[in-house]
C-alpha positions, 0 to 999 in steps of 0.5 A: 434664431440662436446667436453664434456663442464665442469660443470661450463658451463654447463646450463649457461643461463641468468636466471640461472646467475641471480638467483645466483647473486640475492641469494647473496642479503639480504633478507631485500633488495628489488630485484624484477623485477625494483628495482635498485639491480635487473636493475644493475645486469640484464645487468651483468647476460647478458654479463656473460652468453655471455662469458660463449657461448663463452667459450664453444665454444672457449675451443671446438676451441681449439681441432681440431677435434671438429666440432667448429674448424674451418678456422683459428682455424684449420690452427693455430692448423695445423701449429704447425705441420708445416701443410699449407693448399695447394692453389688452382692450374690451369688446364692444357690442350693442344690446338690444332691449325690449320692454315697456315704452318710456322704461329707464336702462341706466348707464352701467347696467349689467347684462351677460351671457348664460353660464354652463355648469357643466363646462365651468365656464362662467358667465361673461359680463357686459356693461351699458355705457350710457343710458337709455329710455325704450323707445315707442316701438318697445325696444332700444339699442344701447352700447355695451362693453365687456367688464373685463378686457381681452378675447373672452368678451368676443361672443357671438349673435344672441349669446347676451341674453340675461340682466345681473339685475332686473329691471322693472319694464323690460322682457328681454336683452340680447345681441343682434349682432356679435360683440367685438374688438376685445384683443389680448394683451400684445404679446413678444413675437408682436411686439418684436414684429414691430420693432423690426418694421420700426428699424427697417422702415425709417419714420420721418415727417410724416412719410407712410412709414410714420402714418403705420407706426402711428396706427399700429401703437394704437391698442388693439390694432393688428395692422394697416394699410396707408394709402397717400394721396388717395383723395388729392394733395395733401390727403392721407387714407389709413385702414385698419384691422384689429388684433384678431387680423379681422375688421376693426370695430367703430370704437377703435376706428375712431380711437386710431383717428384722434391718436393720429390727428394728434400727431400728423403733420399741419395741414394733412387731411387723414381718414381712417377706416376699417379693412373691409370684410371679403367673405369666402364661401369654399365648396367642393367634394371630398374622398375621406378615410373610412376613419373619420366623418366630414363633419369633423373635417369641417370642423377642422378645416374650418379652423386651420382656414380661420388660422390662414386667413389671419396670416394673410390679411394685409399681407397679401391682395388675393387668397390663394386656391392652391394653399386653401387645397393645401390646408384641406389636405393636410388635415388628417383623414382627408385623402383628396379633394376636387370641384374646390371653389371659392365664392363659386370660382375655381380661381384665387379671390381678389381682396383689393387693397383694404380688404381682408378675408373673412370665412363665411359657408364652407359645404363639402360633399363626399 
């Protein structure tokens, strides 16, 4: 969104500056191109017409929702309603250790995935958080978190399978499951996002308004849900998902509950929990462009669908099959599309009210 600039900056070139100023000057004097009046107002006619850019783009700096508002403009402004941009925060995971019963995994040890040369991509490093002994049946799970914050520590099942340095005692580590939680830091479209919600829903003594204020300064928190009164008087629900719009991890389940404990209301019982993760399973048969292959459209597909669900999670309580169609077809190479269903239903998917989706198989057939 761009301001409306006022009249006196507007069309403010050079030129316009120049003609102006030469008006001013006797008709009597010479004021052609190389004459003295013309080179000491020339460079004049320049610098304003700098100032004027400038002014036009500082008084749209000014409004937060102009599209020129942007980095420290957009903090400045937010700060005047106490709103700090949340920093970026570190997966978390468990790692799985098998060895020698009774061997010692101490508190820091550094375990990382395997670098690929030929990519450049290095390995990514995580650290045991406390320590550990291998159990009696030769294995232990431990918590671990990425060394270094944001999305990179997000890594997928059995991708942590190696030790910076070894340990006497133990022949393997892996991740049974995914690290999560890692978020980036918040960025100007988000944290204008949250000043708009902060203006237009008024926070006060601890109405809903407050309990979402509440747990969206939370670092890593991408949204949520606030259910009053869902267990009798005087209980307060809060769902949570995290910056990715996906289920939020234990770690900042819990880091939410304190922020909020610290700050509600005497007497108001709060439980926070993770939006639950509603997987959709898509099938269907498609008719293709002799120029592509259905693998790369499920490649693509699968990524423009992971895209969506993102923006409409807390937003919406059902997914729609039509905009799901309409994501497929707008992939190039895809034609058309029939026997589409979700979950094995040719209907929308019912979400509920904390849920949001999460993609799980997608097969097509040609």
């Amino acid at each position: 969104m761009q301001l409306q600039l006022p009249d006196f900056l507007k069309e403010e070139s050079e030129e316009a500056i120049m003609r102006r100023m030469l008006a001013r000057i006797p008709a009597d004097i010479d004021k052609s191109p190389g004459s003295f009046i013309w080179d000491a107002l020339a460079p004049m006619a320049a610098e304003l017409a700098q100032v004027k850019i400038e002014m036009g783009r500082m008084l749209n700096r000014a409004f937060i929702q102009s599209d020129d508002c942007y980095g420290p403009y957009v903090k400045m402004i937010a700060a005047t309603r106490g709103l700090i941009p949340k920093s970026c925060t570190n997966a978390t995971g468990i790692l799985h250790v098998s060895g020698v019963p009774g061997t010692l995994i101490p508190e820091g040890t550094i375990a990382a995935t395997t670098a690929d040369l030929q990519r450049k991509i290095p390995s990514i490093l995580f650290r045991t958080k406390e320590d550990g002994y291998i159990g009696e049946d030769g294995t232990i799970d431990i918590a671990i978190e990425a060394l270094e914050a944001g999305v990179t520590g997000n890594v997928a099942a059995e991708k942590i399978v190696l030790l910076l340095s070894p340990i006497s005692g133990v022949s393997a580590v892996t991740n049974i499951s995914p690290t999560s939680g890692g978020t980036p830091d918040e960025n100007d479209t988000e944290l204008k996002a949250r000043f708009f919600e902060l203006v237009q829903k008024p926070i006060t003594s601890g109405n809903v308004y407050h309990y979402l204020h509440w747990a969206k300064e939370v670092p890593g928190v991408g949204g949520a849900k606030v259910f009053p009164l869902w267990n009798g008087p005087g209980t307060v629900k809060v769902a949570v998902i995290d910056a990715n719009k996906e289920p939020a991890s234990t770690e900042l389940v819990e880091r939410v509950y304190y922020h909020i404990e610290q700050l509600r209301p005497i007497g108001a019982s709060v439980t926070v929990s993770s939006a639950k993760a509603m997987s959709i399973n898509i099938t269907g048969t498609l008719v293709l462009e002799n120029t592509t292959t259905l693998e790369v459209i499920k490649t693509a597909f699968t990524e423009a669908c992971v895209c969506f669900f993102r923006t409409i999670a807390f937003q919406t309580n059902s997914v729609s099959i039509a905009k799901v169609g309409s994501l497929l077809l707008s992939i190039p190479g895809v034609i058309d599309y029939s026997d589409m269903k979700m979950n094995d239903s040719l209907g929308n998917v019912a979400l509920g009210e904390d849920g949001v989706p999460v993609l799980g198989l997608v097969s097509f057939v040609t």
